[in-house]
TORVOTOR-614659 format. One line per 4 residues: number of its first residue (from 1); their letters; for each residue x, y, z of C-alpha. Coordinates in Angstrom, 3 decimals, decimal comma. Example, Ala and Ser with C-alpha at 12.3 -4.5 7.8 and 13.67 -1.06 7.14 Angstrom:
1) as) 12,300:-4,500:7,800  13,670:-1,060:7,140
***
This chain:
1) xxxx) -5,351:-30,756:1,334  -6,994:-29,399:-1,830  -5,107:-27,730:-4,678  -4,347:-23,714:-4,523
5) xxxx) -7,279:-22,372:-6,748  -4,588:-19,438:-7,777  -1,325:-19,913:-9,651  0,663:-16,841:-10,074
9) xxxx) 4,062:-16,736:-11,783  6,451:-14,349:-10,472  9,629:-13,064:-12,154  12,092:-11,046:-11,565
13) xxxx) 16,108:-10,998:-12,435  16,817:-10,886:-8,823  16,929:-14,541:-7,558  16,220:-13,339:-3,954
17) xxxx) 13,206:-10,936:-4,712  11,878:-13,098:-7,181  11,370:-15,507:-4,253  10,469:-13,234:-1,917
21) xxxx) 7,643:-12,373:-3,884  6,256:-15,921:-4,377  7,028:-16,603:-0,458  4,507:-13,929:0,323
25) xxxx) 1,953:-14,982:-2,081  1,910:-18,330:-0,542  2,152:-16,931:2,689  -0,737:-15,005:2,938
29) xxxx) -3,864:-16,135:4,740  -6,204:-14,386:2,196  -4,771:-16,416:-0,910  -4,745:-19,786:-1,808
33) xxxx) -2,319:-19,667:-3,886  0,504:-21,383:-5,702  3,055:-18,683:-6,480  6,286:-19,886:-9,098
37) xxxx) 9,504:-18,133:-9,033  11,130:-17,557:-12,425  14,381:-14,936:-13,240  14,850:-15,138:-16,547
41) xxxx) 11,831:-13,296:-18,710  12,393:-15,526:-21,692  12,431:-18,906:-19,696  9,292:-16,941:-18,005
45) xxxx) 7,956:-16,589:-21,581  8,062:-20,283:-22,652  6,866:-21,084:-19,167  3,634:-19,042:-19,839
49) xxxx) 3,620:-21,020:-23,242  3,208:-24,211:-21,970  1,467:-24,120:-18,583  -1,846:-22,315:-17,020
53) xxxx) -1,338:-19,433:-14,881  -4,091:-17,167:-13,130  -1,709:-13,917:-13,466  1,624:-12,766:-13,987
57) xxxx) 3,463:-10,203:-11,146  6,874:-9,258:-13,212  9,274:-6,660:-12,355  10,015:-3,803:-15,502
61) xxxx) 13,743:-3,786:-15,814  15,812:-7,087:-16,646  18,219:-8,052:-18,755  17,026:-9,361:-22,439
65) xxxx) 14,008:-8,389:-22,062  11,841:-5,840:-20,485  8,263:-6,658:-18,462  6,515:-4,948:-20,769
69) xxxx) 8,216:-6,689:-23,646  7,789:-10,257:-22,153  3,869:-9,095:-21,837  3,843:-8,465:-25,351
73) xxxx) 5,380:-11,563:-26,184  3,124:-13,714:-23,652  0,006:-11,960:-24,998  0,468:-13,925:-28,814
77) xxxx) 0,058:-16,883:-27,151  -2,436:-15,781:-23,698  -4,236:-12,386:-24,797  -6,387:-12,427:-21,705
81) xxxx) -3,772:-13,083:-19,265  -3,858:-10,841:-16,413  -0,428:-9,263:-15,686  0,702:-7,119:-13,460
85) xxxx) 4,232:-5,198:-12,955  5,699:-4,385:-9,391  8,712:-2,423:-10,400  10,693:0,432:-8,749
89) xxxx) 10,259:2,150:-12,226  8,432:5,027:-11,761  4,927:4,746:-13,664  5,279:7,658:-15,669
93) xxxx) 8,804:6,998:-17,660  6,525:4,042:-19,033  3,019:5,263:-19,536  3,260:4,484:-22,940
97) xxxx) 4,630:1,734:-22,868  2,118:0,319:-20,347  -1,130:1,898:-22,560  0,313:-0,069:-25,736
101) xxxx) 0,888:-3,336:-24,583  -2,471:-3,559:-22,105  -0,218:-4,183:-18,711  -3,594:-5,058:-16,054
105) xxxx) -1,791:-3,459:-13,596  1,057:-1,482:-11,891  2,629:-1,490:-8,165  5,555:-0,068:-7,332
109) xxxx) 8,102:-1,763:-5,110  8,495:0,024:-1,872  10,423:-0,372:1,480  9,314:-2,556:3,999
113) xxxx) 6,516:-4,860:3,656  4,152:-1,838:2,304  4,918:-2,441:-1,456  4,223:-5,988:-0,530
117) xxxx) 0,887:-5,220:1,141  -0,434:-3,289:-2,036  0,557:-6,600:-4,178  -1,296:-9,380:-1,934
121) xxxx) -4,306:-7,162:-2,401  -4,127:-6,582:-6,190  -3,808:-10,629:-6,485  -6,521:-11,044:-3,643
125) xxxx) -9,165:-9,246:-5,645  -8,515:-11,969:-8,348  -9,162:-14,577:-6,082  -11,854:-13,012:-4,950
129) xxxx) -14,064:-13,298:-8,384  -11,760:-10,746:-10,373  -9,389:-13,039:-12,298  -8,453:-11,826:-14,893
133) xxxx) -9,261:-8,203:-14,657  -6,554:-6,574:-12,791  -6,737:-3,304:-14,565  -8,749:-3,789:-17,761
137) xxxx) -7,452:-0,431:-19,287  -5,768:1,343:-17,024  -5,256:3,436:-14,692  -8,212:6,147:-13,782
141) xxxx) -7,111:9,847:-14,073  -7,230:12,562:-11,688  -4,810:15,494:-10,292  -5,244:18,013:-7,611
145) xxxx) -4,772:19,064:-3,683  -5,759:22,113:-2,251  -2,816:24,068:-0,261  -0,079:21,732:-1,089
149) xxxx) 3,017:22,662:-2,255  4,543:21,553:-6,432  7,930:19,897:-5,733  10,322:17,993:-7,711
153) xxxx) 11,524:16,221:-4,877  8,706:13,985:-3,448  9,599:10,637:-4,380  6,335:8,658:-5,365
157) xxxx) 8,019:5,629:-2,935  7,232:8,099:0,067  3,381:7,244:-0,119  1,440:3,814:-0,674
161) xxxx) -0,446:4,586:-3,615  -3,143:2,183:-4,658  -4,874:3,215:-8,346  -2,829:3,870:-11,119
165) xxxx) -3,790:5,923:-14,403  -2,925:7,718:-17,482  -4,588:11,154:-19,024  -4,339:11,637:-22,413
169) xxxx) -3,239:14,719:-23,758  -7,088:15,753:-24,610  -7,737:15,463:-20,838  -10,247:11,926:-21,111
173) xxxx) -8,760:8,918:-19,247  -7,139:6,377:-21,349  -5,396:3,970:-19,106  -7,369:3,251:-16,023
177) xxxx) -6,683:0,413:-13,250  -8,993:-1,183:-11,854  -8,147:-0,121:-8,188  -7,945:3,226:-9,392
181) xxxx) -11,821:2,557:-10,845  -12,772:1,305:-7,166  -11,808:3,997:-5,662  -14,341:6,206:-7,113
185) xxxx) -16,759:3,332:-7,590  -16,876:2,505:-11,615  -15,218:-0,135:-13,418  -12,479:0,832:-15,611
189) xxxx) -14,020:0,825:-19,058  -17,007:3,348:-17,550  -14,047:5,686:-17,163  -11,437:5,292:-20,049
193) xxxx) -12,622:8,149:-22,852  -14,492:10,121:-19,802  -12,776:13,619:-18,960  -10,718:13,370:-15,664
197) xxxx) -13,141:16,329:-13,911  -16,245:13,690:-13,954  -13,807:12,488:-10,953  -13,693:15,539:-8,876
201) xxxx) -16,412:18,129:-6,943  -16,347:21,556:-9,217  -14,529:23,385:-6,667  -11,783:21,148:-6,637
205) xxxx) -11,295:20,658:-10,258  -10,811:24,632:-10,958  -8,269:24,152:-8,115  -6,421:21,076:-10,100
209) xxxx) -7,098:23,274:-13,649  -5,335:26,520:-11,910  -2,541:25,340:-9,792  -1,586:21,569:-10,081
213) xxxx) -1,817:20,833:-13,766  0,210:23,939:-15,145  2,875:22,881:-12,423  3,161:19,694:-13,516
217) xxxx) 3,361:19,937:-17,512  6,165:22,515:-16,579  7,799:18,820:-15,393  7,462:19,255:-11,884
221) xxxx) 5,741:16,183:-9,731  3,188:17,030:-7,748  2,008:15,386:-4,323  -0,661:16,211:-1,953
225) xxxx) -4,064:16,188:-1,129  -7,474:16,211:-3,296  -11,079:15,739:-2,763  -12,616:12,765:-4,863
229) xxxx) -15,726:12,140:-6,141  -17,515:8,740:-6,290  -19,768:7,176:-9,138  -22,738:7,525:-5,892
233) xxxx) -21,874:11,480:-5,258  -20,112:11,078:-1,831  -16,422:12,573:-1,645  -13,443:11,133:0,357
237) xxxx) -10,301:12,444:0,832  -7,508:11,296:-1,763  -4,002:11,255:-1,283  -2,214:11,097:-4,716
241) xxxx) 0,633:12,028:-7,136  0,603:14,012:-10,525  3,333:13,562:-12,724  3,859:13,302:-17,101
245) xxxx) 5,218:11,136:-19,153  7,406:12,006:-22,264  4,285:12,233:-24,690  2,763:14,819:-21,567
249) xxxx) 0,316:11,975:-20,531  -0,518:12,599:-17,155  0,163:9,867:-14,970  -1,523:9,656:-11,783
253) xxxx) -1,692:7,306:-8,767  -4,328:7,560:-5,776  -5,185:5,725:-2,517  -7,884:7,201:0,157
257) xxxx) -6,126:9,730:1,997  -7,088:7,782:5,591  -5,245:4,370:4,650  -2,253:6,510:3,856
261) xxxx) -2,101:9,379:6,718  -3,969:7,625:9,069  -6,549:10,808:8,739  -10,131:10,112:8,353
265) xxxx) -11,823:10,575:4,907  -14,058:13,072:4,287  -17,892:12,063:3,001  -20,970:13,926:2,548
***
Protein backbone atom coordinates (compact mmCIF):
# COMPACT_ATOMS: atom_id res chain seq x y z
CA UNK A 1 0.00 0.00 0.00
CA UNK A 2 1.58 3.36 -0.89
CA UNK A 3 1.24 6.51 1.21
CA UNK A 4 -1.97 8.98 0.66
CA UNK A 5 -0.36 11.68 -1.68
CA UNK A 6 -2.97 14.24 0.20
CA UNK A 7 -2.97 15.19 3.87
CA UNK A 8 -5.72 17.42 4.88
CA UNK A 9 -6.27 18.61 8.45
CA UNK A 10 -9.71 19.07 9.48
CA UNK A 11 -11.01 21.02 12.50
CA UNK A 12 -13.81 21.78 13.93
CA UNK A 13 -15.07 22.27 17.81
CA UNK A 14 -17.53 19.58 17.28
CA UNK A 15 -15.76 16.23 18.07
CA UNK A 16 -18.37 14.33 15.94
CA UNK A 17 -18.31 16.62 12.74
CA UNK A 18 -14.81 17.14 12.97
CA UNK A 19 -14.60 13.37 12.30
CA UNK A 20 -17.13 13.14 10.08
CA UNK A 21 -15.39 15.33 7.90
CA UNK A 22 -12.04 13.45 7.85
CA UNK A 23 -14.15 10.00 7.52
CA UNK A 24 -15.37 11.28 4.21
CA UNK A 25 -12.16 12.53 2.97
CA UNK A 26 -10.70 9.19 3.44
CA UNK A 27 -13.63 7.65 2.23
CA UNK A 28 -13.87 8.86 -1.02
CA UNK A 29 -12.77 6.91 -4.08
CA UNK A 30 -11.52 10.09 -5.90
CA UNK A 31 -8.94 11.04 -3.03
CA UNK A 32 -6.09 9.51 -1.72
CA UNK A 33 -6.02 11.04 1.08
CA UNK A 34 -5.00 11.16 4.71
CA UNK A 35 -7.53 13.39 6.45
CA UNK A 36 -6.58 14.42 10.55
CA UNK A 37 -9.22 15.36 12.91
CA UNK A 38 -8.37 18.22 15.27
CA UNK A 39 -11.12 20.39 17.68
CA UNK A 40 -9.29 22.73 19.20
CA UNK A 41 -8.03 25.72 16.61
CA UNK A 42 -5.00 26.48 18.72
CA UNK A 43 -3.81 22.77 19.13
CA UNK A 44 -4.80 22.93 15.19
CA UNK A 45 -2.42 25.92 15.00
CA UNK A 46 0.73 24.31 16.53
CA UNK A 47 -0.21 21.21 14.60
CA UNK A 48 0.15 23.21 11.29
CA UNK A 49 3.49 24.49 12.93
CA UNK A 50 5.16 21.46 13.11
CA UNK A 51 3.90 19.05 10.45
CA UNK A 52 3.17 19.21 6.43
CA UNK A 53 -0.29 19.45 5.36
CA UNK A 54 -1.69 19.74 1.65
CA UNK A 55 -4.78 22.01 2.94
CA UNK A 56 -6.72 22.99 5.77
CA UNK A 57 -10.93 22.43 5.77
CA UNK A 58 -11.86 24.44 9.21
CA UNK A 59 -15.20 25.38 10.34
CA UNK A 60 -15.70 29.59 11.15
CA UNK A 61 -17.13 29.65 14.60
CA UNK A 62 -15.25 28.02 17.71
CA UNK A 63 -14.40 28.87 20.83
CA UNK A 64 -10.86 30.85 21.30
CA UNK A 65 -10.45 31.35 18.17
CA UNK A 66 -12.20 31.93 14.97
CA UNK A 67 -11.25 30.04 11.35
CA UNK A 68 -10.37 32.99 9.99
CA UNK A 69 -8.23 33.94 12.95
CA UNK A 70 -6.42 30.50 13.15
CA UNK A 71 -5.73 31.21 9.17
CA UNK A 72 -4.13 34.28 10.07
CA UNK A 73 -2.16 32.81 12.64
CA UNK A 74 -1.15 29.60 10.45
CA UNK A 75 -0.25 31.91 7.54
CA UNK A 76 3.11 33.49 9.74
CA UNK A 77 4.39 30.32 9.73
CA UNK A 78 2.71 28.55 6.06
CA UNK A 79 1.75 31.69 3.78
CA UNK A 80 0.93 29.43 0.88
CA UNK A 81 -1.14 27.03 2.66
CA UNK A 82 -4.30 26.35 1.02
CA UNK A 83 -7.30 26.66 3.41
CA UNK A 84 -10.55 26.33 3.09
CA UNK A 85 -13.70 27.03 5.55
CA UNK A 86 -16.95 24.80 5.50
CA UNK A 87 -19.03 26.70 7.96
CA UNK A 88 -22.82 27.22 8.37
CA UNK A 89 -21.83 30.99 8.57
CA UNK A 90 -23.31 32.61 5.92
CA UNK A 91 -20.51 34.03 3.44
CA UNK A 92 -21.54 37.43 3.53
CA UNK A 93 -21.45 38.34 7.53
CA UNK A 94 -17.63 37.55 6.78
CA UNK A 95 -16.68 38.90 3.42
CA UNK A 96 -14.28 40.95 4.94
CA UNK A 97 -13.00 39.03 6.97
CA UNK A 98 -12.38 36.32 4.33
CA UNK A 99 -10.81 39.18 1.63
CA UNK A 100 -8.24 40.23 4.52
CA UNK A 101 -6.87 37.19 5.64
CA UNK A 102 -6.70 35.34 1.90
CA UNK A 103 -9.18 32.26 3.05
CA UNK A 104 -8.65 29.84 -0.57
CA UNK A 105 -11.95 28.95 -0.20
CA UNK A 106 -15.53 28.81 1.25
CA UNK A 107 -18.35 25.92 1.49
CA UNK A 108 -21.07 26.07 3.44
CA UNK A 109 -22.27 23.16 5.54
CA UNK A 110 -25.54 21.87 4.35
CA UNK A 111 -28.02 18.98 5.15
CA UNK A 112 -27.47 15.71 4.00
CA UNK A 113 -24.47 14.60 2.27
CA UNK A 114 -24.78 17.71 -0.33
CA UNK A 115 -22.52 20.12 1.72
CA UNK A 116 -20.29 17.13 1.86
CA UNK A 117 -20.35 16.53 -1.90
CA UNK A 118 -19.30 20.26 -2.67
CA UNK A 119 -16.19 19.66 -0.11
CA UNK A 120 -14.75 16.24 -1.67
CA UNK A 121 -14.73 18.19 -4.89
CA UNK A 122 -13.03 21.42 -3.71
CA UNK A 123 -10.18 18.99 -2.13
CA UNK A 124 -10.36 16.70 -5.34
CA UNK A 125 -9.32 19.52 -7.63
CA UNK A 126 -6.15 19.75 -5.38
CA UNK A 127 -5.36 16.36 -5.91
CA UNK A 128 -5.94 16.66 -9.15
CA UNK A 129 -2.82 19.17 -9.98
CA UNK A 130 -4.44 22.23 -8.03
CA UNK A 131 -2.76 22.07 -4.61
CA UNK A 132 -2.52 24.78 -3.31
CA UNK A 133 -4.83 27.01 -5.19
CA UNK A 134 -8.20 26.53 -3.82
CA UNK A 135 -9.37 30.02 -4.40
CA UNK A 136 -6.33 32.21 -5.06
CA UNK A 137 -8.35 35.50 -4.41
CA UNK A 138 -11.61 34.87 -4.13
CA UNK A 139 -14.63 34.45 -5.02
CA UNK A 140 -15.77 35.68 -8.78
CA UNK A 141 -18.65 38.26 -8.80
CA UNK A 142 -21.86 38.24 -10.46
CA UNK A 143 -25.74 38.98 -9.59
CA UNK A 144 -28.85 38.63 -11.57
CA UNK A 145 -32.04 36.32 -12.70
CA UNK A 146 -34.57 37.28 -14.94
CA UNK A 147 -38.34 36.92 -13.50
CA UNK A 148 -37.41 35.88 -10.08
CA UNK A 149 -38.72 37.22 -7.20
CA UNK A 150 -36.20 39.58 -4.17
CA UNK A 151 -36.91 37.80 -0.85
CA UNK A 152 -35.48 37.93 2.50
CA UNK A 153 -36.39 34.58 3.21
CA UNK A 154 -34.44 32.17 0.89
CA UNK A 155 -31.96 30.65 2.98
CA UNK A 156 -28.61 30.25 0.94
CA UNK A 157 -28.63 26.36 2.59
CA UNK A 158 -31.73 25.74 0.20
CA UNK A 159 -29.37 25.51 -2.96
CA UNK A 160 -25.83 23.78 -3.52
CA UNK A 161 -23.87 26.60 -4.52
CA UNK A 162 -20.43 25.95 -5.91
CA UNK A 163 -18.29 29.49 -6.61
CA UNK A 164 -18.03 31.91 -4.09
CA UNK A 165 -17.16 35.78 -4.53
CA UNK A 166 -17.01 39.24 -3.32
CA UNK A 167 -17.80 42.73 -5.35
CA UNK A 168 -16.30 45.60 -4.20
CA UNK A 169 -18.14 48.57 -3.70
CA UNK A 170 -16.71 50.08 -7.21
CA UNK A 171 -18.40 47.07 -8.90
CA UNK A 172 -14.70 45.09 -10.02
CA UNK A 173 -14.32 41.64 -8.38
CA UNK A 174 -12.04 41.49 -5.50
CA UNK A 175 -12.40 38.14 -3.92
CA UNK A 176 -12.83 35.43 -6.45
CA UNK A 177 -12.74 31.45 -5.87
CA UNK A 178 -11.44 29.47 -7.91
CA UNK A 179 -14.65 27.35 -8.62
CA UNK A 180 -16.37 30.44 -9.05
CA UNK A 181 -13.41 31.29 -11.89
CA UNK A 182 -14.24 27.74 -13.54
CA UNK A 183 -17.39 28.31 -13.94
CA UNK A 184 -17.01 30.97 -16.42
CA UNK A 185 -13.69 29.57 -17.60
CA UNK A 186 -10.75 32.08 -16.19
CA UNK A 187 -8.59 31.63 -13.34
CA UNK A 188 -9.18 33.79 -10.47
CA UNK A 189 -6.53 36.46 -10.77
CA UNK A 190 -7.87 37.12 -14.69
CA UNK A 191 -10.99 38.21 -12.84
CA UNK A 192 -10.18 40.01 -9.46
CA UNK A 193 -10.05 44.05 -10.49
CA UNK A 194 -12.37 43.12 -13.73
CA UNK A 195 -16.03 44.69 -13.48
CA UNK A 196 -18.64 41.94 -12.59
CA UNK A 197 -20.66 42.67 -16.21
CA UNK A 198 -17.46 41.13 -18.21
CA UNK A 199 -19.40 37.95 -16.60
CA UNK A 200 -22.77 38.38 -18.06
CA UNK A 201 -24.51 38.74 -21.89
CA UNK A 202 -25.62 42.69 -22.13
CA UNK A 203 -29.14 41.88 -21.84
CA UNK A 204 -28.78 40.26 -18.71
CA UNK A 205 -26.57 42.65 -16.98
CA UNK A 206 -29.14 45.75 -17.50
CA UNK A 207 -31.53 43.17 -15.97
CA UNK A 208 -29.05 42.57 -12.76
CA UNK A 209 -28.25 46.72 -12.91
CA UNK A 210 -32.26 47.44 -12.83
CA UNK A 211 -33.86 44.93 -10.63
CA UNK A 212 -31.48 42.64 -8.55
CA UNK A 213 -28.75 44.95 -7.38
CA UNK A 214 -30.99 47.93 -6.04
CA UNK A 215 -32.97 45.05 -4.19
CA UNK A 216 -30.24 43.78 -2.64
CA UNK A 217 -28.20 46.94 -1.27
CA UNK A 218 -31.74 47.79 0.20
CA UNK A 219 -30.55 44.40 2.40
CA UNK A 220 -32.73 42.05 0.86
CA UNK A 221 -31.09 38.50 -0.46
CA UNK A 222 -31.72 37.68 -3.64
CA UNK A 223 -32.03 34.07 -5.29
CA UNK A 224 -32.82 32.95 -8.69
CA UNK A 225 -31.82 32.48 -12.01
CA UNK A 226 -29.12 34.30 -14.41
CA UNK A 227 -27.55 33.76 -17.68
CA UNK A 228 -23.61 33.48 -17.53
CA UNK A 229 -21.10 34.19 -19.74
CA UNK A 230 -17.88 32.16 -20.30
CA UNK A 231 -14.18 33.40 -20.97
CA UNK A 232 -15.01 31.32 -24.77
CA UNK A 233 -18.50 33.39 -25.36
CA UNK A 234 -20.95 30.45 -24.74
CA UNK A 235 -23.69 31.11 -21.91
CA UNK A 236 -25.12 28.51 -19.43
CA UNK A 237 -27.65 28.85 -17.14
CA UNK A 238 -26.56 29.93 -13.46
CA UNK A 239 -28.32 29.37 -10.44
CA UNK A 240 -27.01 31.77 -7.70
CA UNK A 241 -27.49 34.07 -4.65
CA UNK A 242 -26.91 37.93 -4.20
CA UNK A 243 -26.51 39.16 -0.91
CA UNK A 244 -24.03 42.27 1.02
CA UNK A 245 -21.93 42.34 3.54
CA UNK A 246 -21.69 45.15 6.23
CA UNK A 247 -19.11 47.29 4.11
CA UNK A 248 -22.05 46.69 0.99
CA UNK A 249 -19.62 44.17 -0.70
CA UNK A 250 -21.63 42.07 -2.70
CA UNK A 251 -21.28 38.60 -1.96
CA UNK A 252 -22.24 36.13 -4.42
CA UNK A 253 -22.26 32.33 -4.83
CA UNK A 254 -23.02 30.36 -8.22
CA UNK A 255 -23.25 26.74 -9.47
CA UNK A 256 -24.66 25.82 -13.19
CA UNK A 257 -28.23 26.00 -12.93
CA UNK A 258 -28.53 22.06 -14.35
CA UNK A 259 -26.40 20.45 -11.38
CA UNK A 260 -28.72 22.30 -9.07
CA UNK A 261 -32.43 22.01 -10.69
CA UNK A 262 -31.76 19.18 -12.59
CA UNK A 263 -32.67 21.63 -15.76
CA UNK A 264 -30.43 21.64 -18.66
CA UNK A 265 -28.04 24.63 -19.24
CA UNK A 266 -28.46 26.84 -21.80
CA UNK A 267 -25.37 27.34 -24.55
CA UNK A 268 -25.08 29.05 -27.73
Amino acid sequence: MTDPSLRVLCVDDEPGLAALVAAYLERDDGIDCEAVAETDPGTALERIEREAFDCVVSDYDMPGRTGVELLSAARESEPDLPFLLFSATEPDAIAAEMVRAGVSDYVGKRGGADGYTALLRRVGHAVDGERGSFGAGGEGAGTGGKGESVTESTAATDVALDGVCTVAPDGTFEFVGKEYGRLYGYEPDELVGEPWQRLHPDEEVEHIRSHVIPAVMEGERWTGTSEGLRADGTTFAESKMVSTASDDRLVISVSPFDEVGGGAAASD
